[in-house]
C-alpha positions in Angstrom: 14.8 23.6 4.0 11.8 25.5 6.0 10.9 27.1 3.1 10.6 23.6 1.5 8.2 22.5 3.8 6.1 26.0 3.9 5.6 25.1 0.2 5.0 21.3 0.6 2.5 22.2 3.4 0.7 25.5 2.1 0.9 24.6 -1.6 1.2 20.8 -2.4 -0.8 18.9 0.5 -4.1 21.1 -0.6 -3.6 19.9 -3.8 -3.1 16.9 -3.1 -5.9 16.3 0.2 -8.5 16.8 -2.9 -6.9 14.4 -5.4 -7.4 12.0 -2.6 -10.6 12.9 -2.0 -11.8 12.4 -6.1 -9.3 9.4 -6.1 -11.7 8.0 -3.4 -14.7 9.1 -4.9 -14.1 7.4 -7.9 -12.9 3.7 -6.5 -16.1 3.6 -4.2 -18.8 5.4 -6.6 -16.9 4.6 -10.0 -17.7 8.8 -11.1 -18.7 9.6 -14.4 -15.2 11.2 -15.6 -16.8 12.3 -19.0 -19.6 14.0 -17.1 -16.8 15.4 -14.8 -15.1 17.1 -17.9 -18.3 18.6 -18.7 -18.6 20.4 -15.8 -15.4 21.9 -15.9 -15.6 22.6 -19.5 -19.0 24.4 -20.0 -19.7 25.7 -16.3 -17.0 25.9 -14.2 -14.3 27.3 -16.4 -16.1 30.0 -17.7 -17.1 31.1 -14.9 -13.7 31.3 -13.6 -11.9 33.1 -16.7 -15.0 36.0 -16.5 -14.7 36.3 -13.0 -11.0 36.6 -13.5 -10.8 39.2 -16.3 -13.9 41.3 -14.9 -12.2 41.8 -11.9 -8.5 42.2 -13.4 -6.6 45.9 -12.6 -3.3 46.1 -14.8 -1.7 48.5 -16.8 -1.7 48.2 -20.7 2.7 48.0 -20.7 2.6 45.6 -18.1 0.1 43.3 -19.6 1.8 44.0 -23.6 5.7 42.7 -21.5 3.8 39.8 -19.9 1.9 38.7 -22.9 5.0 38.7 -25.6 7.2 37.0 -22.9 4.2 33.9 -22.7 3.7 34.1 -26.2 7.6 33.3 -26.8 7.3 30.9 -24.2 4.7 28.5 -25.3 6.0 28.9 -28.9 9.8 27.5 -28.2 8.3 24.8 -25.7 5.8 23.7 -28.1 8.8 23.6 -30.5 11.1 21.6 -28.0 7.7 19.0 -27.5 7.2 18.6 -31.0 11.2 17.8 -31.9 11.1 15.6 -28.8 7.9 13.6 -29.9 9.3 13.3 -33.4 12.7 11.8 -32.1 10.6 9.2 -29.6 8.3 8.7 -32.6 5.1 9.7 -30.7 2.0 8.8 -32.4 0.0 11.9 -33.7 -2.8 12.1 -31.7 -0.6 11.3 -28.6 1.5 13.9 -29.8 -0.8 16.9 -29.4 -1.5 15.4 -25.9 2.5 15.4 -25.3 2.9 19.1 -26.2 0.0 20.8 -24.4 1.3 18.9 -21.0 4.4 20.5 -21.9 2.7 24.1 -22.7 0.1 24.5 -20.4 1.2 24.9 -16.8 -0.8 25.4 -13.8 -0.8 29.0 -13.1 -4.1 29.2 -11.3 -4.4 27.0 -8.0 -1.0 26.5 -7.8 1.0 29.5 -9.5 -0.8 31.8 -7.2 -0.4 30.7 -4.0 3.5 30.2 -4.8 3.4 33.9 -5.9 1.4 35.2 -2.7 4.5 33.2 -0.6 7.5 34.3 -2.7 6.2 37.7 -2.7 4.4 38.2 0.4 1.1 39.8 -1.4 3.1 42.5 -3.6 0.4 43.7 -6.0 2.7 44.3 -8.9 3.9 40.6 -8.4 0.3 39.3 -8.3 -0.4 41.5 -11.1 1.8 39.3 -13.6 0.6 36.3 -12.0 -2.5 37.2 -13.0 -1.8 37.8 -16.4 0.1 34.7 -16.3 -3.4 33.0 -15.2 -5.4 34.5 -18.2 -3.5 34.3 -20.9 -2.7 30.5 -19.8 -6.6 30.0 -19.7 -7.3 31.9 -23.4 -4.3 29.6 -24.4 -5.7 26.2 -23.0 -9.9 26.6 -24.0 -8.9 27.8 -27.3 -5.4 26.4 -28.9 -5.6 23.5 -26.7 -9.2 22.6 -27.1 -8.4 23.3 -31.1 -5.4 21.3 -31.3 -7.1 17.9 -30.0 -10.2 18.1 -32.2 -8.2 19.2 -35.1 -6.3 15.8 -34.8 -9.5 13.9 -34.6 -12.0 16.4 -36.5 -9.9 18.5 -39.3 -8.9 21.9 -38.6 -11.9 22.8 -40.1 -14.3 21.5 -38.0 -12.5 21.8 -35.1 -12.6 25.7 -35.7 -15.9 26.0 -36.2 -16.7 24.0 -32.6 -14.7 25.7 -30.9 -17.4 29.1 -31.5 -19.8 26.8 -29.5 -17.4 26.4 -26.2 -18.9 28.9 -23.3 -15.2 30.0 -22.8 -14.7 32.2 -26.0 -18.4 34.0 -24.7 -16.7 34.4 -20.7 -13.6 35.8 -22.0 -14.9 38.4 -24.5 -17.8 39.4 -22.0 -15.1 39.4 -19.2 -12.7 42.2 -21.2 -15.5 44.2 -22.4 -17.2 44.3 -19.3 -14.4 45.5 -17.7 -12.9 47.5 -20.3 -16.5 49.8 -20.3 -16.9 49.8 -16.4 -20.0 48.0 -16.8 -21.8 47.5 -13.5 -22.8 43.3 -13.2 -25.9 43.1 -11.1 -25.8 41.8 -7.6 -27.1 38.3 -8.2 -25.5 37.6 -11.2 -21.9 38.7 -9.6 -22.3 36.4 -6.3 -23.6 33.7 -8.7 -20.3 34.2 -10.9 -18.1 34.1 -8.2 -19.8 30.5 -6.7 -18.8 29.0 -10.0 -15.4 30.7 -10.2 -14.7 29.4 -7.0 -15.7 26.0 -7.1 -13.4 25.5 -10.1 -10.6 24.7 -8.5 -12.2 22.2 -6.3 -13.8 19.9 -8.9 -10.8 20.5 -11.6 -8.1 18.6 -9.0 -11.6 16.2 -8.0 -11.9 15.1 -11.4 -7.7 14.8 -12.3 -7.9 12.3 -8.5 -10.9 10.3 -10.0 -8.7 10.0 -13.5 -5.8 9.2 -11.3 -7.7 6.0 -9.6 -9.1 4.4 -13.2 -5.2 4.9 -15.1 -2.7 2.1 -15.1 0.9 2.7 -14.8 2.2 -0.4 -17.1 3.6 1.6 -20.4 4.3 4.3 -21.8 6.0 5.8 -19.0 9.0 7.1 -20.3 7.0 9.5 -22.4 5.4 10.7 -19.2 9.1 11.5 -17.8 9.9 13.2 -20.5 7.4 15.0 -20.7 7.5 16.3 -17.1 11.0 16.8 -17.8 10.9 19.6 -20.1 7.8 21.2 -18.4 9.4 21.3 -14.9 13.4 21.8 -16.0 13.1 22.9 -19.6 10.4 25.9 -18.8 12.6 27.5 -16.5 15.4 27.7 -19.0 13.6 28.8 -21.7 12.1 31.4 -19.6 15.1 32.4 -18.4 16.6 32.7 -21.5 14.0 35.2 -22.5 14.5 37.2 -19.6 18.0 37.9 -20.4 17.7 38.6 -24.3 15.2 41.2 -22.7 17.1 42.3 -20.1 14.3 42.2 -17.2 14.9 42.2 -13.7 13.9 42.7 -10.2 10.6 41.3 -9.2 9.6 41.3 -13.1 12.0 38.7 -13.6 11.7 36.3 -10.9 7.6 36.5 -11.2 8.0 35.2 -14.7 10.8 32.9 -14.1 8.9 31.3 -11.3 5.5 31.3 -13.3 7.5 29.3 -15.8 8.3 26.5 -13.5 4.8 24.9 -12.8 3.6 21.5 -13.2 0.7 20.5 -16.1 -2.2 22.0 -15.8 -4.7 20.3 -14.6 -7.4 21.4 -17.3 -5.1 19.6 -20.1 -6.0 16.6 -18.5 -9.8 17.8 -18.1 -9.6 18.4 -21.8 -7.8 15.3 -23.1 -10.6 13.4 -20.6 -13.7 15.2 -22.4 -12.0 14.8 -26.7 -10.4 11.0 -25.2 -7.2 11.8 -26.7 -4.8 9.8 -23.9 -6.5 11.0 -21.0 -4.3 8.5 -18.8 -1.8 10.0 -20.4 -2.9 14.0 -19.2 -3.4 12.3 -15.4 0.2 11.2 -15.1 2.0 14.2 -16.4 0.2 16.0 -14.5 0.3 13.7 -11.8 3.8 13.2 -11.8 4.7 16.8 -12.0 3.0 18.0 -9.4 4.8 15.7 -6.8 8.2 16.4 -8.7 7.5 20.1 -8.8 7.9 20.2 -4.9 11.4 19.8 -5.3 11.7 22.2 -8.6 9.9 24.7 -7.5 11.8 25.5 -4.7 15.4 25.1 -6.6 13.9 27.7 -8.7 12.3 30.1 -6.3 16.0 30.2 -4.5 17.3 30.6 -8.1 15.3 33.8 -8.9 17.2 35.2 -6.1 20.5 34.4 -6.7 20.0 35.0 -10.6 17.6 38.4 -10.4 
C-alpha cells in the first residue's frame, strides 16, 4: 500500500497537476490544439529524441537484447489490436488510431520516473529504460506518423512526407553525433537541452487541452478495450517473451515493467495534428493513465515475485 501512494504521488499527480493546467487553459483561452501538435511535432520532439540519443551510453549487446525484445513486442500487440478491431468491426481509419494506443506506451515522462523508484537509480536499469525510450520514439515519429497518413494519403505519399518530419533529421544526427564523439558547441547544446526539456511539459499541456474539448457519449467501449490490452495485455506478452528467452534479474523486471505503461501521450499529439480520432487518442490515453495507477503497481510487485 505505501508504495502505492509513493507512485500515485511522485509519478501520477505530476502528470496529472499539468493536464489540469492545459485542461484549464483550454476552457478559458479555447488553445489552438492543431497549433499545439505542431509544436510537439516539429520542435519539441526532436529536440528531445537528439538530446536523448547524443547523450545515450550503452553497450552494443545490451541495446541488440533490448531492441529484438521491443521489436517482438509491438509486433504481437499490434497483431492482438488489429484481430481485436476486426472482431469489434473498427472502422479503418479508427483502426490505425486503435493499434498505436495499444503499441505506443509512455516510456518517457512516466516510464522513467517508475524505473528511477523501482530501481533506486541503478544505471544498468536506466540503461534499458532508455533504450526503451528511444526505440519507442523511432517507433512513434516514424511507423506511427506513417501509418495515419497512409490511411488518409496512400502509402506512397505518406512515405515520402514522412522525409520532411524534423524527427528522422534528430535521430540520425543524434547516433552519428554520438557514434563519432563529435563535440556540439556550447550554445547549440544548452539550446537542445531547453527544447528537450520542455517537451514533456507541453506534450501532457496539449493531451489536458484535448481532454477539455472531447465528449464522452460513444464509442467508449473501444476506449476500454483498448486500454485493456495496453495496461493487462502488454505485460503478458512481455512476459511471455521474457520466458521463451529465458531473461532474468533486473533485465527481466526492467522490461516487464517498461511493458506495462499507459498510451503515450504523443499518439494522441499525432492523431490531433493528421485528425484521425484525436478524441479518441485523449481518452485512451486518458483513461490509462488513471487506470495504470493501479497496474502498475500489481506489476512492479509481480516482477518480484516472478524474476
Amino acid at each position: 500500500m505505501e508504495q502505492f501512494f509513493v507512485i500515485f504521488k511522485d509519478i501520477i499527480l505530476p502528470v496529472f497537476i499539468l493536464m489540469t493546467i492545459g485542461f484549464y487553459l483550454h476552457l478559458k483561452f479555447k488553445l489552438d490544439l492543431s497549433t499545439l501538435a505542431k509544436l510537439n511535432i516539429y520542435f519539441l520532439v526532436p529536440g528531445f529524441i537528439f538530446v536523448k540519443l547524443y547523450s545515450a551510453t550503452f553497450g552494443l549487446a545490451l541495446f541488440i537484447k533490448v531492441l529484438l525484445f521491443f521489436i517482438l513486442l509491438v509486433v504481437l500487440l499490434n497483431f492482438v489490436a488489429l484481430i481485436v478491431a476486426k472482431v469489434m468491426n473498427i472502422t479503418s481509419g479508427k483502426k490505425t488510431t486503435f493499434a498505436n494506443s495499444v503499441m505506443f506506451f509512455n516510456s518517457g515522462n512516466y516510464g522513467v520516473p517508475v524505473n528511477d523508484l523501482v530501481f533506486r537509480s541503478d544505471p544498468f536499469a536506466m540503461s534499458i529504460q532508455v533504450i526503451m525510450l528511444t526505440l519507442q520514439n523511432i517507433f512513434l515519429f516514424s511507423y506511427g506518423i506513417f501509418s495515419l497518413r497512409a490511411a488518409k494519403e496512400g502509402k506512397l505519399k505518406a512515405a515520402l512526407g514522412y522525409f520532411k518530419m524534423p524527427v528522422l533529421y534528430a535521430m540520425l544526427s543524434g547516433v552519428l553525433l554520438n557514434a563519432w564523439n563529435v563535440a556540439i558547441p556550447e550554445p547549440i547544446w544548452v539550446s537542445a537541452n531547453y527544447i528537450a526539456d520542455a517537451m514533456i511539459a507541453i506534450a501532457l499541456l496539449t493531451l489536458g487541452a484535448q481532454v477539455a474539448k472531447m465528449e464522452f457519449k460513444k464509442g467508449l467501449i473501444s476506449v476500454y478495450v483498448s486500454v485493456f490490452i495496453r495496461l493487462i495485455g502488454g505485460p503478458i506478452v512481455a512476459l511471455m517473451i521474457i520466458t521463451v528467452f529465458r531473461l532474468e534479474g533486473v533485465m527481466a523486471q526492467a522490461l516487464f515493467i517498461a511493458s506495462a505503461m499507459p498510451t503515450s501521450v504523443n499518439s494522441a499529439v499525432i492523431a490531433e495534428e493528421y485528425k484521425s480520432h484525436p478524441d479518441f487518442a485523449a481518452q485512451t490515453v486518458l483513461f490509462s493513465t488513471v487506470a495504470s495507477m493501479l497496474t502498475v503497481t500489481v506489476i512492479i510487485y509481480l516482477s518480484r515475485v516472478l524474476f
